[in-house]
Residue frames relative to the residue before (quaternion, step in Angstrom):
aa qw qx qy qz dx dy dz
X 1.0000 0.0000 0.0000 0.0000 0.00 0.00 0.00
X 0.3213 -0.7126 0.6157 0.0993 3.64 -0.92 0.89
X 0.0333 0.8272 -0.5586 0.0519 3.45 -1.13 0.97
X 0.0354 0.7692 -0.5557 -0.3135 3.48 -0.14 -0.62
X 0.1656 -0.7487 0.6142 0.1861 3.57 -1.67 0.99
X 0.4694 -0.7731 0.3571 0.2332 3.61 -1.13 0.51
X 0.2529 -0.8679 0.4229 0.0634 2.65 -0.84 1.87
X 0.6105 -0.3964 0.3396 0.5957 4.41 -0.51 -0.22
X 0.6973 0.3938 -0.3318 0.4986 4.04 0.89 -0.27
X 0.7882 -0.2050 0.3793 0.4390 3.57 0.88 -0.24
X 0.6544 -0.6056 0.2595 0.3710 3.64 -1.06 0.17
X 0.3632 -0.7331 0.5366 0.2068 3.94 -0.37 0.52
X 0.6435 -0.5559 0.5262 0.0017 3.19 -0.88 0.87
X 0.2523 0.8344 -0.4526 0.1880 3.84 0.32 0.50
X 0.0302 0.7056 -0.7063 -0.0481 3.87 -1.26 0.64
X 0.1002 -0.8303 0.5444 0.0649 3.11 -0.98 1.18
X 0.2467 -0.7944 0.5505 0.0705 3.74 -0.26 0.89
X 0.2815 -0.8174 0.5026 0.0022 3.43 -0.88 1.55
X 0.4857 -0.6561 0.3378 0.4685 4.00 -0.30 0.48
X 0.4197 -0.7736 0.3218 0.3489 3.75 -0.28 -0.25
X 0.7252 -0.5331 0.1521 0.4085 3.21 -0.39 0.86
X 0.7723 0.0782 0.0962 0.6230 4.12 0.02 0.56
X 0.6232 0.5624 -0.4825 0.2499 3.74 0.96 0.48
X 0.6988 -0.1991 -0.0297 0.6864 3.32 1.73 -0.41
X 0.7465 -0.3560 0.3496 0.4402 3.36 -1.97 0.33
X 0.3279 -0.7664 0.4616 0.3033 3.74 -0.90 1.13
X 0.1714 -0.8293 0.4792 0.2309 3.46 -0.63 -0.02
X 0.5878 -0.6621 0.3608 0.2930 3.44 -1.07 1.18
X 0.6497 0.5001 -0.3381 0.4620 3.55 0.84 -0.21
X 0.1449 -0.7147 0.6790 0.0846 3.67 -0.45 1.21
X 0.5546 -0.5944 0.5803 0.0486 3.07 -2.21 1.03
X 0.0084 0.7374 -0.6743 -0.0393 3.88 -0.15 0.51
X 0.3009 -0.7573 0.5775 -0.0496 3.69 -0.76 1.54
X 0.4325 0.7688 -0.4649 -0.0760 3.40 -0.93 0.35
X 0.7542 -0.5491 0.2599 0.2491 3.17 -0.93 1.69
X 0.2800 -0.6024 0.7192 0.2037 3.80 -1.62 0.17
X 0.3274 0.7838 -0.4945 0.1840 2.48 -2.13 0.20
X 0.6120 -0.6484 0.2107 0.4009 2.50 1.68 1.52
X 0.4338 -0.7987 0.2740 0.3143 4.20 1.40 0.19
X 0.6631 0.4286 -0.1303 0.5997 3.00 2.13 0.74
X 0.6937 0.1699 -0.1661 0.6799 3.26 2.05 0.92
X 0.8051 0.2852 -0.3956 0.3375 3.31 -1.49 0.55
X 0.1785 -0.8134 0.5530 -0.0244 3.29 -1.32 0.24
X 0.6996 -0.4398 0.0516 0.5607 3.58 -1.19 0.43
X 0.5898 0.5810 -0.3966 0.3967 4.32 0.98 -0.79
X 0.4072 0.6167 -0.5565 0.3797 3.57 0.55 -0.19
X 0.4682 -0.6583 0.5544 0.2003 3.67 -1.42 0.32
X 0.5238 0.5877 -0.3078 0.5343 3.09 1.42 0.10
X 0.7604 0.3933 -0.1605 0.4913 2.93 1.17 -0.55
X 0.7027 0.5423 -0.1269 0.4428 3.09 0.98 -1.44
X 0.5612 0.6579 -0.2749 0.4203 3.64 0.82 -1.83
X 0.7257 0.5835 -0.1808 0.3165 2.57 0.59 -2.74
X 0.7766 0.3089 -0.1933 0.5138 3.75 0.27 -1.38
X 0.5678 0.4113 -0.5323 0.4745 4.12 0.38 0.10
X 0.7109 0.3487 -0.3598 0.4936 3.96 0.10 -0.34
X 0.5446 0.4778 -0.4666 0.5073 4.08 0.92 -0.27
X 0.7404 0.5715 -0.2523 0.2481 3.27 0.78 -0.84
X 0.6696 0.5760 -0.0697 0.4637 2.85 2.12 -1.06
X 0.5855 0.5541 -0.1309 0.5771 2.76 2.37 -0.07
X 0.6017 -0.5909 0.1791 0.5067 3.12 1.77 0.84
X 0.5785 0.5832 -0.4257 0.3795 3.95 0.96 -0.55
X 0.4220 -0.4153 0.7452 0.3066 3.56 -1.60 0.35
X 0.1688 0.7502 -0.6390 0.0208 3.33 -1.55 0.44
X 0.2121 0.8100 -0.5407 -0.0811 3.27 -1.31 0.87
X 0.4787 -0.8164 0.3135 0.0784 2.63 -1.39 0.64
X 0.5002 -0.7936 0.3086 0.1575 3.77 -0.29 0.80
X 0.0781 0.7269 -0.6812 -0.0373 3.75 -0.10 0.86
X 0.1272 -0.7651 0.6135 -0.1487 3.39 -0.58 1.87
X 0.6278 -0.6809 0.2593 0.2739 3.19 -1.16 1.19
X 0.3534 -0.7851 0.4116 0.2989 3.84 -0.39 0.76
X 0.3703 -0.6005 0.5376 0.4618 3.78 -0.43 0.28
X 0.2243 -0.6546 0.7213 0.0287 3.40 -1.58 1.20
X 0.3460 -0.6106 0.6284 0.3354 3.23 -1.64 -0.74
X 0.6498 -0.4032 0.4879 0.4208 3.61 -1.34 0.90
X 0.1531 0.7403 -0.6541 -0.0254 3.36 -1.13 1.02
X 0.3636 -0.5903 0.5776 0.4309 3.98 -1.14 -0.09
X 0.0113 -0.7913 0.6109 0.0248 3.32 -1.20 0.92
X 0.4074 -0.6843 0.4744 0.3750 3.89 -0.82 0.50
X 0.0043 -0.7490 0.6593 0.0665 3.52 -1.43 0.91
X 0.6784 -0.5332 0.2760 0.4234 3.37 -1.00 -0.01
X 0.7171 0.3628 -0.3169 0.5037 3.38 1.09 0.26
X 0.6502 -0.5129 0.1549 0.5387 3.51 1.73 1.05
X 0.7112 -0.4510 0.2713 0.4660 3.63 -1.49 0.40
X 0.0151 0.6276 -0.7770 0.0462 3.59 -1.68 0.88
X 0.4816 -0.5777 0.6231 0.2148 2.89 -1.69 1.15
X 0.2617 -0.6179 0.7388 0.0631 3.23 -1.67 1.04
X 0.6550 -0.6012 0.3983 0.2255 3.17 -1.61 1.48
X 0.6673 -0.5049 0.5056 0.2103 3.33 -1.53 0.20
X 0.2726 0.7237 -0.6110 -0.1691 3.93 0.23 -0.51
X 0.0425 0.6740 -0.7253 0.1334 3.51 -1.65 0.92
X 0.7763 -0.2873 0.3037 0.4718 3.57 -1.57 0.28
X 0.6737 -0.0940 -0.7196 0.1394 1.64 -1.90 1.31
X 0.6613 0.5719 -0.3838 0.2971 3.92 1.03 -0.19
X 0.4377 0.5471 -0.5071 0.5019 3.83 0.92 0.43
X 0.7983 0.2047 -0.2379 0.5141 3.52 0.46 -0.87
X 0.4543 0.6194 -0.4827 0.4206 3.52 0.39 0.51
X 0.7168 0.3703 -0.2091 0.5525 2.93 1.07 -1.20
X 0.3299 0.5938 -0.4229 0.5997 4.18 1.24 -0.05
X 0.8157 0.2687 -0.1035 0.5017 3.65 -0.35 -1.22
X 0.7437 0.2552 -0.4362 0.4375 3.80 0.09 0.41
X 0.6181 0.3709 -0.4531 0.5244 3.76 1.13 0.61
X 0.5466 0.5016 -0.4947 0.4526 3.43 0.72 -0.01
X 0.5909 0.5650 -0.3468 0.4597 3.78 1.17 -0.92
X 0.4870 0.6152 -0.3722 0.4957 3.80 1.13 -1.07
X 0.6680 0.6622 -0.2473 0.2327 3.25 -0.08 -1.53
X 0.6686 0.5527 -0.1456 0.4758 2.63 0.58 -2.61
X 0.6274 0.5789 -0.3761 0.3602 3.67 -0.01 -1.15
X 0.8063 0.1513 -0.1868 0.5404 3.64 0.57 -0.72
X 0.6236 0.4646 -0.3190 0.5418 4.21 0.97 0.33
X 0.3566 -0.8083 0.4480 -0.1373 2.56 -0.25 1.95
X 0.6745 0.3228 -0.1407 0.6488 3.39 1.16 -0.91
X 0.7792 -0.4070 0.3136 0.3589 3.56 0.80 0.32
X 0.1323 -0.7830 0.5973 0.1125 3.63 -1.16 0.22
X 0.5920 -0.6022 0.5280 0.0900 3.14 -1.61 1.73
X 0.1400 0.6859 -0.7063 -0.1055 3.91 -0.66 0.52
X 0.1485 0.7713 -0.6166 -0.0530 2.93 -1.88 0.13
X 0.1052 0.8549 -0.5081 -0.0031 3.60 -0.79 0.43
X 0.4404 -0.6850 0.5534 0.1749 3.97 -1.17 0.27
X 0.7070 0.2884 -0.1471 0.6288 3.36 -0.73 0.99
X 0.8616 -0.1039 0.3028 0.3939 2.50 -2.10 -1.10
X 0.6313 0.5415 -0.3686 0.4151 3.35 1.12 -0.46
X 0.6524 0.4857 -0.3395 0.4724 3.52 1.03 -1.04
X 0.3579 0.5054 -0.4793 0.6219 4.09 1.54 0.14
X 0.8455 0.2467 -0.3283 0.3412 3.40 -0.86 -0.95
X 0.7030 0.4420 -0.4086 0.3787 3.63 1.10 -0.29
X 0.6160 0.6217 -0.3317 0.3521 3.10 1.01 -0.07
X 0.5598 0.5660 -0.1794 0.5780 3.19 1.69 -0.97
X 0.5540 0.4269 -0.4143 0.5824 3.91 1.23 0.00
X 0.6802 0.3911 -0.4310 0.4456 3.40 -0.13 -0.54
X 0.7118 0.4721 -0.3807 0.3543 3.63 0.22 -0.23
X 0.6481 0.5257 -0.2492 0.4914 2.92 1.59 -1.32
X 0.5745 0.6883 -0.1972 0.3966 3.85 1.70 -0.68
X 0.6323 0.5514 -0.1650 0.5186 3.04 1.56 -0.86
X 0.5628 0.6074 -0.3443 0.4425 3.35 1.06 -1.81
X 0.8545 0.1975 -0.1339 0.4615 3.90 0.77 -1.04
X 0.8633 -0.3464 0.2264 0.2889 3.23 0.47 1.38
X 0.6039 0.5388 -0.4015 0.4287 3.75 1.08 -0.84
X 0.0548 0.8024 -0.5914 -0.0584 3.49 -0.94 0.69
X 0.1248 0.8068 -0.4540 0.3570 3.24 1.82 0.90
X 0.5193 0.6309 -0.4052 0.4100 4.20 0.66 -0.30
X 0.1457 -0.8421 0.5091 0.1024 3.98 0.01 0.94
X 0.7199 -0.1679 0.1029 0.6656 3.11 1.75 -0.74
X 0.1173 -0.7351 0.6339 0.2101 3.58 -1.42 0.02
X 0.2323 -0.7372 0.6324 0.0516 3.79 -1.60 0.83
X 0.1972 -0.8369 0.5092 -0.0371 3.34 -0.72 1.08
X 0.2426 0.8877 -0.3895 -0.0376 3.50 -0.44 0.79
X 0.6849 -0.1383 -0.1118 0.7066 3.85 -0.09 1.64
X 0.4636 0.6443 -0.5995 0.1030 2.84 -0.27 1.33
X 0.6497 -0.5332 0.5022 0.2031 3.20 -1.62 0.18
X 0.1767 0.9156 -0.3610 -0.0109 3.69 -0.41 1.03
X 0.6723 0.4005 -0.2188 0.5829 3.00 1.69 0.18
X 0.8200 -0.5074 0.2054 0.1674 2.87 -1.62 1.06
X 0.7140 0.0664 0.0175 0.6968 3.03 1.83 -1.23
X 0.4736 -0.6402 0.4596 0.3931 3.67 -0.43 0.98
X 0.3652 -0.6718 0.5887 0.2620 3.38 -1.36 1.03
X 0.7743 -0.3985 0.2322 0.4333 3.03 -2.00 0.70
X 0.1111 -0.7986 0.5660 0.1719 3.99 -0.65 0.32
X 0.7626 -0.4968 0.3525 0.2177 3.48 -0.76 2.10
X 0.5156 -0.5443 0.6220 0.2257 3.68 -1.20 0.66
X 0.5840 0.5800 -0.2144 0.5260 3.51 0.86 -0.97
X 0.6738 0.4538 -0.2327 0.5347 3.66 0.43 -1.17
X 0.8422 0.2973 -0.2809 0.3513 3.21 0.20 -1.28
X 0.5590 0.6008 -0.4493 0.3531 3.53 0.92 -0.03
X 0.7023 0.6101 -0.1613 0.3294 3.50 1.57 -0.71
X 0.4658 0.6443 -0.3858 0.4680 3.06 2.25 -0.28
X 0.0674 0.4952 -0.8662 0.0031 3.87 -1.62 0.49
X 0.8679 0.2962 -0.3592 0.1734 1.93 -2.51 0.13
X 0.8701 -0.2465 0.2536 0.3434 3.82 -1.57 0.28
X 0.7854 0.2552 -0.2924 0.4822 3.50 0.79 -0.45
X 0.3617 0.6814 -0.5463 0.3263 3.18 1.62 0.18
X 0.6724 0.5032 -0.1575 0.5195 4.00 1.23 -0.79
X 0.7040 0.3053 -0.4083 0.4944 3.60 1.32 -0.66
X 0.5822 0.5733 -0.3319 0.4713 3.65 0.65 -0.39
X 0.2275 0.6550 -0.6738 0.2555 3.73 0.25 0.65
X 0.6325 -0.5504 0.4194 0.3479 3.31 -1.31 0.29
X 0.5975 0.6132 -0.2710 0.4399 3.27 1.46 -1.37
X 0.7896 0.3378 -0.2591 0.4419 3.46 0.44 -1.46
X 0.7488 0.2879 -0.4538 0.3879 3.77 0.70 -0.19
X 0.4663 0.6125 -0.5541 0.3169 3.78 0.68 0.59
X 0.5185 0.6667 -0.3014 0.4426 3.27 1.80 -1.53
X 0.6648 0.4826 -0.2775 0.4982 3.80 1.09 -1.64
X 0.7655 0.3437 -0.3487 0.4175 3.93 0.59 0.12
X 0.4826 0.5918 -0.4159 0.4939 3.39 1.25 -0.44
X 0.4712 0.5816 -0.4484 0.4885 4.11 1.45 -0.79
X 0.8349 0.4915 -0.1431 0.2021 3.05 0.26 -1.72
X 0.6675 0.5683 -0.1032 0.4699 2.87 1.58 -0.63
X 0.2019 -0.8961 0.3220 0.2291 3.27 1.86 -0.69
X 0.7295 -0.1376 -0.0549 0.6678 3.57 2.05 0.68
X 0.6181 -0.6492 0.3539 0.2669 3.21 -1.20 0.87
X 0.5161 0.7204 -0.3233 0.3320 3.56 1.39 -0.06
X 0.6045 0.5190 -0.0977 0.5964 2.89 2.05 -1.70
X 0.3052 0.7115 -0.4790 0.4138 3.85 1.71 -0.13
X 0.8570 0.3343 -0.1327 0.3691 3.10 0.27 -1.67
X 0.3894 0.6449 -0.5444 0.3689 4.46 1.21 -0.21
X 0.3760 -0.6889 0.5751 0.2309 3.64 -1.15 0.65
X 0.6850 0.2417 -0.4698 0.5017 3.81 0.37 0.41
X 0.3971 0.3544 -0.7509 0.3909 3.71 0.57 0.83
X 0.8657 0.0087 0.0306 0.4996 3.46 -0.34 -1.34
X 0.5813 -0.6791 0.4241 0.1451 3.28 -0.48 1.62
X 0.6068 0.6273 -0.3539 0.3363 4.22 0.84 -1.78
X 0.7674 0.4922 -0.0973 0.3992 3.40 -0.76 0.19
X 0.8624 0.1247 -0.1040 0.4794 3.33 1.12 -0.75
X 0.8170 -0.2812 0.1167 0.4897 3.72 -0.86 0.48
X 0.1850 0.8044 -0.5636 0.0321 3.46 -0.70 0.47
X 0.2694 0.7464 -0.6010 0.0960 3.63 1.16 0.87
X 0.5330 0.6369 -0.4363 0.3464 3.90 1.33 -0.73
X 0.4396 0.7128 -0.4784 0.2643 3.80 0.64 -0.61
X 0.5039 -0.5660 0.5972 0.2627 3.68 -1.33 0.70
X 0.7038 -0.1586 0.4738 0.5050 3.62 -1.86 -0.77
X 0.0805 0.7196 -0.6895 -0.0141 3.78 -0.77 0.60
X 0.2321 -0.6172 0.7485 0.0700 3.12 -1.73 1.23
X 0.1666 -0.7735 0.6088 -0.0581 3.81 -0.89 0.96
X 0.0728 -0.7237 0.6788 -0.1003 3.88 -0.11 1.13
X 0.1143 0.6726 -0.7283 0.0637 3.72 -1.23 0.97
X 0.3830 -0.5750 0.6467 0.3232 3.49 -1.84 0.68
X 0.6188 -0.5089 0.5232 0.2904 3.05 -1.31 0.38
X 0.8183 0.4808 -0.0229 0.3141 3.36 0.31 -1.05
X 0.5706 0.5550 -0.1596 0.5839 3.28 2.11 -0.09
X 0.5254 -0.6794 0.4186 0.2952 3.45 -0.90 1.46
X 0.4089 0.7939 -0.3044 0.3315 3.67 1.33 -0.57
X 0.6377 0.7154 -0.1720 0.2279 2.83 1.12 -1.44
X 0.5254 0.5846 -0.1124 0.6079 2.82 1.80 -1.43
X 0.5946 0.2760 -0.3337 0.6774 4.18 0.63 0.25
X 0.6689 0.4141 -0.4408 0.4321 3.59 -0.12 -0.88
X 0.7860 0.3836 -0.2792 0.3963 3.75 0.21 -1.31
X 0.7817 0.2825 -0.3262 0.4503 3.94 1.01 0.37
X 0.3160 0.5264 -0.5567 0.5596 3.12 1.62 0.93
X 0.6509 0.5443 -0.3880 0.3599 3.80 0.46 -1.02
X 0.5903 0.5635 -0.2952 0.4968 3.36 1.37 -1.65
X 0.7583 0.3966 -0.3510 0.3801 3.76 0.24 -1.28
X 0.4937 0.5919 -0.4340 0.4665 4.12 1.25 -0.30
X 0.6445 0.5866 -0.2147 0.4409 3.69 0.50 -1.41
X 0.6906 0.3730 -0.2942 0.5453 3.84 1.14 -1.08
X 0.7647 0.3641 -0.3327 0.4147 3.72 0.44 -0.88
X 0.6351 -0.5872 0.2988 0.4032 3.97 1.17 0.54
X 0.4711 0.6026 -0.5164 0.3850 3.75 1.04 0.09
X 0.5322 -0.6220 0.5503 0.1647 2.73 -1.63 1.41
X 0.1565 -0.8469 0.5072 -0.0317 3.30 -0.54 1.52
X 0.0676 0.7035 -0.6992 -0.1081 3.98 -0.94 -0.16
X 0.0861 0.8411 -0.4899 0.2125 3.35 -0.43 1.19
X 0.0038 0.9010 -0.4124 0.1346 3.17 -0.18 1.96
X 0.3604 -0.5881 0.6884 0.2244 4.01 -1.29 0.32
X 0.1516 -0.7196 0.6666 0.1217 2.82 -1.42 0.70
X 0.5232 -0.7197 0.2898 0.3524 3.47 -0.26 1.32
X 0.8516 0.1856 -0.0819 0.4834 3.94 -0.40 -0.17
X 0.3174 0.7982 -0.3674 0.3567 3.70 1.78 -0.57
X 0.0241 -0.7313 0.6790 0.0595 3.80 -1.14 1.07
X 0.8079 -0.2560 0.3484 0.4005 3.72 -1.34 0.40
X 0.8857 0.1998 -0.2338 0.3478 3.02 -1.12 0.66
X 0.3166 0.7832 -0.5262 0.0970 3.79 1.79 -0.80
X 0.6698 0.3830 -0.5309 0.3503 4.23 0.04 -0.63
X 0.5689 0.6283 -0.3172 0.4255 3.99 0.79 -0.59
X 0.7137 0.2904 -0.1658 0.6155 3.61 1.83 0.03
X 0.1256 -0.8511 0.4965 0.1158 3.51 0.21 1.22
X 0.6116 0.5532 -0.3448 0.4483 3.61 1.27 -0.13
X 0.6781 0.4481 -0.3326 0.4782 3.41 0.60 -0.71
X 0.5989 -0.7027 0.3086 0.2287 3.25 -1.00 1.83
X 0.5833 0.6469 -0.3297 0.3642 3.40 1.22 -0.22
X 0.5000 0.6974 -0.2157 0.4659 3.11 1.48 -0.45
X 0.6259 0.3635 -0.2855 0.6282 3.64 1.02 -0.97
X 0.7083 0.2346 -0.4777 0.4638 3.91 0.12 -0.47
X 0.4763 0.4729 -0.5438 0.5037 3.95 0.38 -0.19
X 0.8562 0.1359 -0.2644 0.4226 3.87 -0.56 0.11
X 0.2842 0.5586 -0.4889 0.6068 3.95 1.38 0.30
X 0.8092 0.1990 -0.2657 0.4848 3.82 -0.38 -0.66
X 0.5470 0.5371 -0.4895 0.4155 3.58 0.81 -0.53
X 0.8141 0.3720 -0.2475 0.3709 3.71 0.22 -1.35
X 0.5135 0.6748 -0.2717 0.4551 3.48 1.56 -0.33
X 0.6907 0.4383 -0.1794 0.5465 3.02 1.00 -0.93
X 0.6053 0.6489 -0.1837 0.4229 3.46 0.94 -0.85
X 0.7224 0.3277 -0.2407 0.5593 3.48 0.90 -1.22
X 0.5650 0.5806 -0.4322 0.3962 3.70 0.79 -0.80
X 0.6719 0.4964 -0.2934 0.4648 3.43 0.82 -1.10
X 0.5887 0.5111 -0.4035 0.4790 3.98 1.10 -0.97
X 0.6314 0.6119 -0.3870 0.2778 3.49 0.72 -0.70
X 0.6392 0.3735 -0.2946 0.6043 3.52 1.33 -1.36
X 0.6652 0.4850 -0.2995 0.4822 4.28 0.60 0.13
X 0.4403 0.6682 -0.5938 0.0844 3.96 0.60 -0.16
């Protein structure tokens, strides 16, 4: 079902995915999902998204999912009353919009509410929980992270790592071009440095249970695996996995065998956590 909830920018886009009837035990904790995509593409049809939340769903969880605004640039566009520049959209309004469906949510989730997201999403979720805390909500049962990206500038990436990259994103993933792809997102280098854009680096004793899912094979990795390190120092209970041969982006590929163990630990983790939440 498709809804939209209202966010401080306007309405949000939402899909909300219901277990099926007699496929498993429902659980009271609902999943809020949100998609990658580099914070300037994809949307609720993506398989990352989509795939992702029909098999949570089938796994007893409510889930929804979030087709937050992407950061653009200020273009000139023709209307009928001649050419007008259209706004920019850039931090702080992706995760704004992140943090006013998770509020939605909360309202009916009594036992709390799962977030989670991939990519650019696992950024903007992260950057809610902080922003979730700052006001008091302690309504977060848990958060799940998967390849994502959490600092401002990609951290040094490991001799090891880099020998392990192939393929096409070995060339998009450069440090340069994904710092350039947050400086977008961010909409200046000032907003580089706010801790619910990019979460790495700063405090993070407020965090829930975190599950953490990385591909092996992804320059990310090298943020993901000292975001994991910086969880582990401020005492948050962490599970943090590699997936052995695994490249960026594996939930966005429902065929590729990574994909089933990328959501095997997701729903594993998940129910264990419903258990200490019923």
């Amino acid at each position: 079902m498709e809804t939209t909830i209202q966010g401080p920018h306007g309405p949000i886009p939402v899909r909300w995915y219901s277990p099926p009837v007699g496929a498993a035990p429902v659980r009271s904790t609902p999943i809020v999902w949100v998609h990658g995509g580099g914070f300037f593409r994809g949307g609720l049809d993506l398989p990352e998204s989509h795939d992702v939340a029909l098999i949570l769903a089938a796994a007893g969880f409510q889930v929804v999912t979030v087709a937050y605004r992407l950061a653009t640039v200020s273009r000139l566009r023709l209307s009928s009353s001649g050419f007008r520049r259209s706004p920019a959209v850039h931090y702080p309004v992706p995760v704004d919009d992140v943090v006013a469906v998770v509020r939605e949510v909360q309202r009916s989730a009594p036992t709390g509410v799962i977030l989670g997201g991939a990519s650019a999403g696992a950024c903007l979720s992260a950057g809610a929980v902080l922003r979730l805390a700052d006001d008091g909500a302690d309504a977060l049962a848990g958060v799940f992270f998967a390849y994502g990206l959490f600092h401002a500038a990609l951290p040094k990436r490991s001799a090891q790592l880099r020998s392990r990259l192939q393929g096409k994103r070995r060339f998009a993933h450069t440090p340069t071009l994904l710092n350039l792809t947050n400086l977008h997102y961010a909409g200046n280098r000032t907003a580089l440095a706010e801790a619910d854009a990019f979460p790495g680096g700063h405090p993070l004793h407020l965090f829930p249970p975190t599950l953490m899912v990385d591909a092996d094979r992804d320059s990310m990795r090298a943020s993901g695996g000292q975001f994991a390190r910086e969880l582990v120092a401020a005492g948050i209970a962490l599970d943090y996995h590699v997936l052995p041969g695994a490249f960026h982006a594996f939930l966005n590929s429902p065929h590729d065998p990574s994909f089933a163990d990328g959501i095997r630990l997701i729903i594993d983790w998940a129910l264990q956590l419903s258990v200490r939440h019923p």
